[in-house]
C-alpha positions as CSV (number, residue, x, y, z in Angstrom):
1,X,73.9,105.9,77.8
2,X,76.4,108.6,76.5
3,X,77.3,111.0,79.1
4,X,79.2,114.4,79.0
5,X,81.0,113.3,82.3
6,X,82.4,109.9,83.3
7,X,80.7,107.5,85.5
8,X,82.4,108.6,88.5
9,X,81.5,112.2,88.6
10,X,77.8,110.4,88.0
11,X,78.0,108.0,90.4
12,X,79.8,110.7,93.2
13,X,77.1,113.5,91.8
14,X,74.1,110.7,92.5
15,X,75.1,109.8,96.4
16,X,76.6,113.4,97.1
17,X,80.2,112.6,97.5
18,X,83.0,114.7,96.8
19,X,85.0,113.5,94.0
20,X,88.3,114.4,94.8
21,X,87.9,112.8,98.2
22,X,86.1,109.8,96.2
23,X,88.9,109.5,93.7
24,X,92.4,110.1,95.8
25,X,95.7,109.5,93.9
26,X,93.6,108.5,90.6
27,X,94.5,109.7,86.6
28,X,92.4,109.7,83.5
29,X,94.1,109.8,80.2
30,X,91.9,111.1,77.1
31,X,91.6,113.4,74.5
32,X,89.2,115.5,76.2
33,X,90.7,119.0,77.9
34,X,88.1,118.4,80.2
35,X,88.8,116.9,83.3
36,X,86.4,114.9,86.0
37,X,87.9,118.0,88.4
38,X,88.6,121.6,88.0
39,X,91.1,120.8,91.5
40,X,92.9,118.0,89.4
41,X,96.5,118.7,87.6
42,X,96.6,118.7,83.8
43,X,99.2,117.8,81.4
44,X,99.3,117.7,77.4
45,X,100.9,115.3,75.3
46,X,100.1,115.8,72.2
47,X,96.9,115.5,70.9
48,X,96.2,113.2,74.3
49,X,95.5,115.3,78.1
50,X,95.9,113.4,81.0
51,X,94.0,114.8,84.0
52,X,95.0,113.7,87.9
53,X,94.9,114.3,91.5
54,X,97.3,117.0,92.8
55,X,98.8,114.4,95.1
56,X,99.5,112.1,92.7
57,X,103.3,113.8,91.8
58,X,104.4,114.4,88.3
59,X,108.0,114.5,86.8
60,X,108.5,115.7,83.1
61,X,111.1,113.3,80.9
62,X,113.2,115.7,78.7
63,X,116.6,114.8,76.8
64,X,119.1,117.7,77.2
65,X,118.1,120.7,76.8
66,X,114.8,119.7,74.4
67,X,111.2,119.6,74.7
68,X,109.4,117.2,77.3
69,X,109.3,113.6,76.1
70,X,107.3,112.2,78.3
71,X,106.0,112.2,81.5
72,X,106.1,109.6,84.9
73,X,103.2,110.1,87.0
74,X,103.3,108.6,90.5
75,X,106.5,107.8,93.0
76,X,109.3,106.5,91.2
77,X,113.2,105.3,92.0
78,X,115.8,105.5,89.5
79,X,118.8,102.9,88.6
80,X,120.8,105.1,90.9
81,X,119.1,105.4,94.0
82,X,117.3,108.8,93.5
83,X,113.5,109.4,93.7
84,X,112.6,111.7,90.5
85,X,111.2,114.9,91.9
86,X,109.8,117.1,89.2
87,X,111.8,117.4,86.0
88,X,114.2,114.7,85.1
89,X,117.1,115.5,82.1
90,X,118.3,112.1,80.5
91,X,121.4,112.0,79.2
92,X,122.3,110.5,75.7
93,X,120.8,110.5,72.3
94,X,116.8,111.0,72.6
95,X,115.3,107.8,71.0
96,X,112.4,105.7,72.2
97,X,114.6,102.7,73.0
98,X,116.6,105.1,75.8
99,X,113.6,106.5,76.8
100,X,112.0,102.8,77.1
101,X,115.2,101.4,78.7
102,X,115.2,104.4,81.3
103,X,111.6,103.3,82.1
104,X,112.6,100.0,82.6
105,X,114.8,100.3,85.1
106,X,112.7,102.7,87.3
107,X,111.0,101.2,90.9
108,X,108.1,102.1,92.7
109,X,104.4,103.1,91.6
110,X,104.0,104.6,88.5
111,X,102.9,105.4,84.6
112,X,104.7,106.7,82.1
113,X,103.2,108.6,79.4
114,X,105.4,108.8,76.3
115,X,104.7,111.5,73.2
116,X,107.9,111.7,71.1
117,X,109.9,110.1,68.5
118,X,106.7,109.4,65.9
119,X,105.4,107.4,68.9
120,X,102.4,107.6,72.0
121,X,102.1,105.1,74.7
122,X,101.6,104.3,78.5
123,X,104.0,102.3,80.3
124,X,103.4,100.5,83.8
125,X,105.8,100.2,86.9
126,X,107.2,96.6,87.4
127,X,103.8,95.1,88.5
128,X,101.3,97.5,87.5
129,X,101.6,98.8,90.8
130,X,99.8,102.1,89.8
131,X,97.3,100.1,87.9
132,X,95.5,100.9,85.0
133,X,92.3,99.9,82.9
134,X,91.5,101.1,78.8
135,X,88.9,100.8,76.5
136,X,89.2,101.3,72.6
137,X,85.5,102.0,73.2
138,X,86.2,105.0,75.1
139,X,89.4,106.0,73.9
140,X,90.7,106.2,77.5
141,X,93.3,105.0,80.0
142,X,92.7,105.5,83.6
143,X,93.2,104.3,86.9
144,X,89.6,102.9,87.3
145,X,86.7,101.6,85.4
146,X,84.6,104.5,86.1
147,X,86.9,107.4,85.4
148,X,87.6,105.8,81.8
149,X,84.0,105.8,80.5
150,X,81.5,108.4,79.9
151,X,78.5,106.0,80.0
152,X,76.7,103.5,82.0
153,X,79.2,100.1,83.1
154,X,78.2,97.6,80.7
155,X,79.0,94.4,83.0
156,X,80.6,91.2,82.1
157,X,78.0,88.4,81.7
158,X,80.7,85.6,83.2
159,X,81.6,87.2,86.4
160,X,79.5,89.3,88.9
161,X,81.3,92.1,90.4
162,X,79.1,91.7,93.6
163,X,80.9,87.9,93.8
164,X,84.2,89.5,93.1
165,X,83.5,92.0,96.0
166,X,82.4,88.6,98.2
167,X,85.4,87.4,97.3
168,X,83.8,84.1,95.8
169,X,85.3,85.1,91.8
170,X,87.8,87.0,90.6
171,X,88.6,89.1,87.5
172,X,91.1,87.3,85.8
173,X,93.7,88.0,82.8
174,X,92.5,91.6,82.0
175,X,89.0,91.3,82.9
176,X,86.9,94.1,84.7
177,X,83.5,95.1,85.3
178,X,83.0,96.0,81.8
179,X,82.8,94.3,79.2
180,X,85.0,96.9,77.2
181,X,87.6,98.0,79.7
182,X,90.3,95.6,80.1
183,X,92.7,95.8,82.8
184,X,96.7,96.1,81.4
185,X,99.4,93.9,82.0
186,X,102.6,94.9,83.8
187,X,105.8,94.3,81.0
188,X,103.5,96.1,78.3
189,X,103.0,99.3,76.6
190,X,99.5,100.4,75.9
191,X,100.1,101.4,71.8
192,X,97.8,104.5,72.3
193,X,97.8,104.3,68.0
194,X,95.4,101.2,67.9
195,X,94.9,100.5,71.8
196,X,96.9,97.1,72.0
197,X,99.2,95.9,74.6
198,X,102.5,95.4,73.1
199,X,105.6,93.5,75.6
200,X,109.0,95.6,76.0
201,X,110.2,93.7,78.4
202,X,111.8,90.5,78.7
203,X,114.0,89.9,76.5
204,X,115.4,86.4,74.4
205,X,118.8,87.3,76.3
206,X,116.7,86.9,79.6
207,X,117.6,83.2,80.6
208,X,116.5,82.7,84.5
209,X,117.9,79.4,83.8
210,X,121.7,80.6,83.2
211,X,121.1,83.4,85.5
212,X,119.9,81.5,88.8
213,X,123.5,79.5,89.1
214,X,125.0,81.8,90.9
215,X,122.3,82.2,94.2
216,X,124.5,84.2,95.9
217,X,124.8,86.9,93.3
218,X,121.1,86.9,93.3
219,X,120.3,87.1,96.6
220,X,123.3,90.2,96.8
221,X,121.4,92.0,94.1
222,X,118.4,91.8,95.4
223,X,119.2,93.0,98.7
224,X,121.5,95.9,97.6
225,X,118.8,96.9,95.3
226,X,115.8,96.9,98.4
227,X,118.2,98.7,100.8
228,X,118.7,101.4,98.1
229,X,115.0,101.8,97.0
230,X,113.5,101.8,100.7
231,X,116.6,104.6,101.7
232,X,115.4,106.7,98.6
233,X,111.8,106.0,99.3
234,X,112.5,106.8,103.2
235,X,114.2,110.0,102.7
236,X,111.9,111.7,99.9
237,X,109.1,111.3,101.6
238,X,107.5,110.4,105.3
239,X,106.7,106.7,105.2
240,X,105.2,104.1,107.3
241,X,106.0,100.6,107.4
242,X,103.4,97.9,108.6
243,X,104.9,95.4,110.2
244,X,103.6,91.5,110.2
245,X,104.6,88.3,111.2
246,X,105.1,87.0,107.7
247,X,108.2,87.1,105.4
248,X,107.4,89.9,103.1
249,X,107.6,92.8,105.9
250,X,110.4,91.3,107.7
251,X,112.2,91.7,103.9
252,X,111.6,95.0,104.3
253,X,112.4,95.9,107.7
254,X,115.6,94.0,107.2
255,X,116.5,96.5,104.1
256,X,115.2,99.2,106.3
257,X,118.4,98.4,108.8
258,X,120.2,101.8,107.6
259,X,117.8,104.4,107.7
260,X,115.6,103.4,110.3
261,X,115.3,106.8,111.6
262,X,114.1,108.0,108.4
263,X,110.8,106.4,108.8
264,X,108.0,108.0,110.7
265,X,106.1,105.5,112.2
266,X,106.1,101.5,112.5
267,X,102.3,99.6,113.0
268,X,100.3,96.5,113.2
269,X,96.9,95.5,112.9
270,X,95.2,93.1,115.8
271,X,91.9,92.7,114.9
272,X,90.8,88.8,114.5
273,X,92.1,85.8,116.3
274,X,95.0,85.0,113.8
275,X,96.6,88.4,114.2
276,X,97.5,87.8,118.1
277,X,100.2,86.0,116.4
278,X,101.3,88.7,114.0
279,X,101.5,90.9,116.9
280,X,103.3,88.8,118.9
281,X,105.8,88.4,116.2
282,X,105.9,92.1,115.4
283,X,106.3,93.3,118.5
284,X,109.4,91.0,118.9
285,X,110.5,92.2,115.8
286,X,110.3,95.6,116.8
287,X,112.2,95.2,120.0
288,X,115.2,94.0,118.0
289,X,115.5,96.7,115.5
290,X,114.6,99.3,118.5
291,X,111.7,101.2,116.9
292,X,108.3,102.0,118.5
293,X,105.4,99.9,117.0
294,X,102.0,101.0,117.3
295,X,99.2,98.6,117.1
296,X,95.6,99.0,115.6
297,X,93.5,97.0,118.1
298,X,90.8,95.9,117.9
299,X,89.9,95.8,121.6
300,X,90.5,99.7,121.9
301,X,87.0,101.5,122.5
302,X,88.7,103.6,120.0
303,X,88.3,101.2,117.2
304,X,84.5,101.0,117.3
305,X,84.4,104.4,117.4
306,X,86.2,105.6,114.6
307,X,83.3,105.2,112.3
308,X,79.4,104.3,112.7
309,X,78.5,101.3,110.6
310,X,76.7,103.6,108.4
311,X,79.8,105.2,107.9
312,X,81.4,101.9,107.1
313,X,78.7,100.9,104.7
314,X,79.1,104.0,102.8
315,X,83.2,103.7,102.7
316,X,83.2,100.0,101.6
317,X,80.8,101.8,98.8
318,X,83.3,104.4,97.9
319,X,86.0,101.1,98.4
320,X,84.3,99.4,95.8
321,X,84.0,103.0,93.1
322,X,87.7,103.4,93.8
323,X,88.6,100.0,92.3
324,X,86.3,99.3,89.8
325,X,84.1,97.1,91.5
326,X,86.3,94.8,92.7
327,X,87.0,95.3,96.5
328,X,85.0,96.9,99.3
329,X,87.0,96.5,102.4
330,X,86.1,92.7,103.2
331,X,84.4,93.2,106.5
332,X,83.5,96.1,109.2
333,X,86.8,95.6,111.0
334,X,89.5,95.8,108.1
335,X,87.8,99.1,107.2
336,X,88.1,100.5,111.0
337,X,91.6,99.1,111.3
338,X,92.6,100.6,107.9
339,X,90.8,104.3,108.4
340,X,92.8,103.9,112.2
341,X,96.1,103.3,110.2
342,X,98.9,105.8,110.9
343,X,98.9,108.4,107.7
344,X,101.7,109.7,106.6
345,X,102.8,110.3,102.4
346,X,104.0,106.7,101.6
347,X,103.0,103.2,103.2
348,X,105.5,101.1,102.4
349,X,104.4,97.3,101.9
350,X,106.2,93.7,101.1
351,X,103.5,92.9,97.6
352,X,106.1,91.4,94.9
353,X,108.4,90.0,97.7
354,X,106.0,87.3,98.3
355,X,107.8,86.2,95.0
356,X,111.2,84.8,97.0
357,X,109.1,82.4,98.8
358,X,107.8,80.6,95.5
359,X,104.3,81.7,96.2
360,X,102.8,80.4,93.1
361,X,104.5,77.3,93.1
362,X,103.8,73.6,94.7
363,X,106.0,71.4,95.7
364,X,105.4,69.4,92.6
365,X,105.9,72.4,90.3
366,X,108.9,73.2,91.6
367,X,110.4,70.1,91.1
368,X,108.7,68.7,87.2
369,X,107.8,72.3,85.7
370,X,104.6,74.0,85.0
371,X,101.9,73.1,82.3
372,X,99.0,76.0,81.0
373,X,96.9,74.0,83.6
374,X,99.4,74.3,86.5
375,X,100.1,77.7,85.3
376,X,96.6,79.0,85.3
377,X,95.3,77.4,88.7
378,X,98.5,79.5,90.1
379,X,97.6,82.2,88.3
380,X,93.6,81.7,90.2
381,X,94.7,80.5,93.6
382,X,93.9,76.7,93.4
383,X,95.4,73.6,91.5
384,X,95.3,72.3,88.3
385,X,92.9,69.0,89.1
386,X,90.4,71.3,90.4
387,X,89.9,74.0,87.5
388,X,87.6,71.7,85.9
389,X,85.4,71.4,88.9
390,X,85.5,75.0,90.4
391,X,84.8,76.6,87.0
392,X,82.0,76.2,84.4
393,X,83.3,74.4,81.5
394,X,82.9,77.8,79.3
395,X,84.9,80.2,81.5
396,X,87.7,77.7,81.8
397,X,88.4,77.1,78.2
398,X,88.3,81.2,78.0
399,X,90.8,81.7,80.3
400,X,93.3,78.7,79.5
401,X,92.5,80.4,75.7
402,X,94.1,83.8,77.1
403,X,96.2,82.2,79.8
404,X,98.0,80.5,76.2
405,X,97.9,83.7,74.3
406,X,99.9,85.5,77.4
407,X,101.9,82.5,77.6
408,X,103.1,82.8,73.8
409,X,103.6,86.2,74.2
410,X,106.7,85.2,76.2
411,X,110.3,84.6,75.3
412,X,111.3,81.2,75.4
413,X,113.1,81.4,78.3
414,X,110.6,83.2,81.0
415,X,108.5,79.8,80.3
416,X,110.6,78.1,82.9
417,X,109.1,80.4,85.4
418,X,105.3,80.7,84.0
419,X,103.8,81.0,88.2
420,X,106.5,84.2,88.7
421,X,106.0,86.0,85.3
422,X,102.4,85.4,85.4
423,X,102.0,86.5,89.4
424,X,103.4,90.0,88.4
425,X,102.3,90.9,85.2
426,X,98.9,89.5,85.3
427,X,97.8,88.8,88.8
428,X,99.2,92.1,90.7
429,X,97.8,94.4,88.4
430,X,94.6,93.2,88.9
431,X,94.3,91.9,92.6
432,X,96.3,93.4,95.3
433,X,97.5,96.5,93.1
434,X,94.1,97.4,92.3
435,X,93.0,97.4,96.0
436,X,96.1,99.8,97.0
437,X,93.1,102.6,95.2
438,X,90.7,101.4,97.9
439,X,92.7,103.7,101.0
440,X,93.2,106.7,101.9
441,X,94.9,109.3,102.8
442,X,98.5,107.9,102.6
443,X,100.1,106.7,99.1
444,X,100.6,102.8,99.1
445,X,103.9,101.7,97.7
446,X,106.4,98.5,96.9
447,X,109.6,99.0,97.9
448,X,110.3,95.7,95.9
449,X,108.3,96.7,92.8
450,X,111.8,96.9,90.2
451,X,112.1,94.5,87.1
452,X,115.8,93.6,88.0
453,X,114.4,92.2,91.5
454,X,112.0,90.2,90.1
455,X,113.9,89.0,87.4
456,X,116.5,87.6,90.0
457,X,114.1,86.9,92.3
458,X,112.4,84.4,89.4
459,X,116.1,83.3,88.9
460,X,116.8,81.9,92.1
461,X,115.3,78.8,91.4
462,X,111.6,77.4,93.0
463,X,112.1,75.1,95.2
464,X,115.0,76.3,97.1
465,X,112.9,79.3,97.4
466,X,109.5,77.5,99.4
467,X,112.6,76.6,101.8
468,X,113.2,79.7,102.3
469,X,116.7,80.0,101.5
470,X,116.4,83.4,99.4
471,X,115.0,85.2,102.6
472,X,117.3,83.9,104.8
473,X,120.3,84.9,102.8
474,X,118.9,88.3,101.6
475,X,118.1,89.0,105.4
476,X,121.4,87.6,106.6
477,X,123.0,90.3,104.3
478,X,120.8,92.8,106.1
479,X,120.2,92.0,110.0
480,X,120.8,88.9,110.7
481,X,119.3,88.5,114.1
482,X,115.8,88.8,112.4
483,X,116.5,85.4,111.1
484,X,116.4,83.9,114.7
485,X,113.0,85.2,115.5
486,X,109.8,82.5,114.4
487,X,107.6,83.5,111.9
488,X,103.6,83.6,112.5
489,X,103.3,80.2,111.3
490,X,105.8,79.3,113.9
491,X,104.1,81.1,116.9
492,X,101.1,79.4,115.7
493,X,101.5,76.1,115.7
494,X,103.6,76.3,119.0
495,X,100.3,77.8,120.3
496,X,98.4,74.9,118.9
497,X,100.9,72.5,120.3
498,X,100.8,73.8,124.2
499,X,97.2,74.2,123.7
């Protein structure tokens, strides 16, 4: 049914919540002046308004001394080093392909909305870190499902959103909880003239074959380019860095080594058996690098405390609004430890870094190459001679038909690295990306969010990656004694071995 307001303001309007607290760090882009909140921030573009919270910061794109080309909504690091704080003057000749390549090397969490040179589209950060849905239906871009449609959700038939929230399915390769809102892929412009995706980025040039010979180089850029985004992320804004007993934190931490002092505060969360072990790791970690952790614990009478379990049921609700059916907080205890989380502007977390670890790749990949059917079991979390049996026969040839038409969408060369390319433009976007809208009060960010990262990062070839040889040398650049303390995995099977 055709509404005058979106689904969210009906759905926040039907249960009594307040929308701006329901919808934090969220954007709808339409042609309606209207907005889903007189308290939201408003921007025109042309004939197209895009409406968003007031702590979701916005920077205006201008050439010289002309009119405002575009804008970049969110937290964003230039080539330089520089977080863009309000209006940002290009230099150059104004034409979309310096606007785009400005775009392109930006890092961070953001959109860019772009009304100039005969031309109006969205871009995405690296990974769709700020992640996005649209609907031709609608004729509307927006952060989530509900804010982009003024009618009731008109569900997909092949996947439930209350198994996707059970975490026993997943919306996969643009899919959401409605049938006409598909979810964008990171490396693509939404062509706001007909509603298509279009890829700006790679290129042919873009060989990760020809690039990855020179590991050293890689893992050099990398790390230079962390250590400058983390500083610029550091000092614009307070920030607070979680810290595990996995790679991807360590990374960070590790590129963190200059302005330690910048950042605010330093936590952990203990609250099931596995995460003694993450604590026992962080807390070592912490003593090296000589900052104060504080730990969410799950033994603290504080922790039950925090919220009733009506309270919780009706967040993992709000959870589940905020991203578009798709996540509602897992359990009663990662909604306490998250709400008990230290807030501060940013949270700065290790998704994308997982990449220098060959995440998405087996040991058999690595060494013979990916197939569609290798690529899209990566792409789902399992392997290849299990699609057939984990999927009905239907879904799976609709999702190795659009797992092909992404795939021949590529340059030739990004095919030697299907997992990676896949893993951040498709995958990210959708899954961990998506959740990031599910907390509060404190802006989630990816320090290693930048295309040039993950293109090097792709580079550096597979299997010396699952050895771990990129981290090591990226944090032997940065603080080497972090390389001498175990990893989770290490402090658990020691564990298992005395036990």
């Amino acid at each position: 049914m055709k509404r005058t307001i979106c689904a969210a303001q009906a759905v926040c309007e039907a249960n009594g919540w307040d929308f701006d607290e329901t919808f934090p760090f969220q954007f709808r882009l339409s042609k309606s002046r209207t907005g889903p909140s007189e308290n939201w921030m408003h921007f025109r573009l042309g004939d197209w308004n895009l409406h968003h919270c007031p702590r979701l910061p916005r920077h205006e794109l201008v050439f010289g001394s002309g009119r405002t080309v575009g804008v970049v909504l969110g937290v964003a690091v230039d080539q330089e080093g520089a977080c863009l704080n309000g209006r940002v003057v290009l230099e150059g000749k104004g034409t979309i392909d310096a606007l785009e390549t400005y775009i392109e090397g930006l890092a961070g969490r953001f959109i860019a909305v772009v009304a100039a040179f005969g031309t109006k589209r969205v871009y995405f950060d690296p990974s769709g870190g700020l992640s996005a849905v649209y609907s031709n239906k609608d004729k509307a871009v927006a952060s989530s499902v509900h804010l982009a449609v003024n009618r009731d959700i008109e569900p997909l038939t092949t996947v439930s959103a209350k198994d996707v929230q059970a975490r026993k399915a997943q919306f996969a390769l643009g899919e959401t909880c409605d049938i006409h809102c598909r979810r964008i892929y990171a490396n693509h412009y939404l062509d706001l003239a007909d509603f298509e995706l279009k890829r700006h980025w790679l290129g042919a040039e873009d060989d990760f074959e020809t690039a990855g010979e020179d590991r050293n180089g890689l893992a050099e850029r990398i790390t230079g380019r962390l250590g400058q985004v983390m500083a610029a992320l550091a000092g614009g804004y307070s920030t607070t860095l979680p810290i595990s007993g996995g790679t991807d934190s360590r990374l960070l931490l590790a590129a963190a080594t200059p302005v330690l002092d910048r950042i605010e505060r330093f936590f952990m969360h203990d609250i099931r058996w596995i995460t003694q072990f993450d604590r026992q790791v962080a807390v070592a970690l912490a003593q090296e690098v000589g900052v104060k952790l504080e730990v969410v614990d799950r033994d603290d009478p504080e922790f039950e405390r925090c919220l009733t379990d009506d309270q919780v049921a009706t967040l993992r609700d709000v959870m589940a609004l905020r991203t578009s059916l798709a996540f509602n907080g897992i359990n009663k205890a990662t909604v306490r430890a998250v709400e008990m989380a230290p807030a501060t502007e940013l949270v700065l977390r290790g998704n994308g870094a997982e990449m220098t670890r060959a995440n998405k790749w087996t040991r058999e990949t690595a060494v013979t190459g990916c197939s569609i059917d290798d690529g899209l079991a990566a792409l789902l979390n399992m392997r290849a001679k299990d699609l057939s049996d984990r999927l009905a026969p239907d879904r799976l040839e609709s999702l190795r038909e659009r797992y092909g038409a992404w795939c021949d969408g590529l340059p030739e060369p990004a095919r030697a690295r299907l997992p990676d390319m896949a893993h951040s433009e498709v995958f990210m976007p959708s899954a961990p990306n998506n959740v990031y809208y599910a907390f509060a009060p404190s802006f989630y960010v990816n320090p290693f969010n930048d295309r040039r990262m993950f293109f090097d990062t792709a580079a550096f070839h597979p299997r010396a990656r699952r050895r771990r040889r990129l981290v090591g040398k990226m944090i032997e650049l940065s603080k080497p004694c972090l390389n001498q303390i175990p990893y989770k995995d290490d402090a658990l099977q020691q564990f298992r071995q005395s036990a």
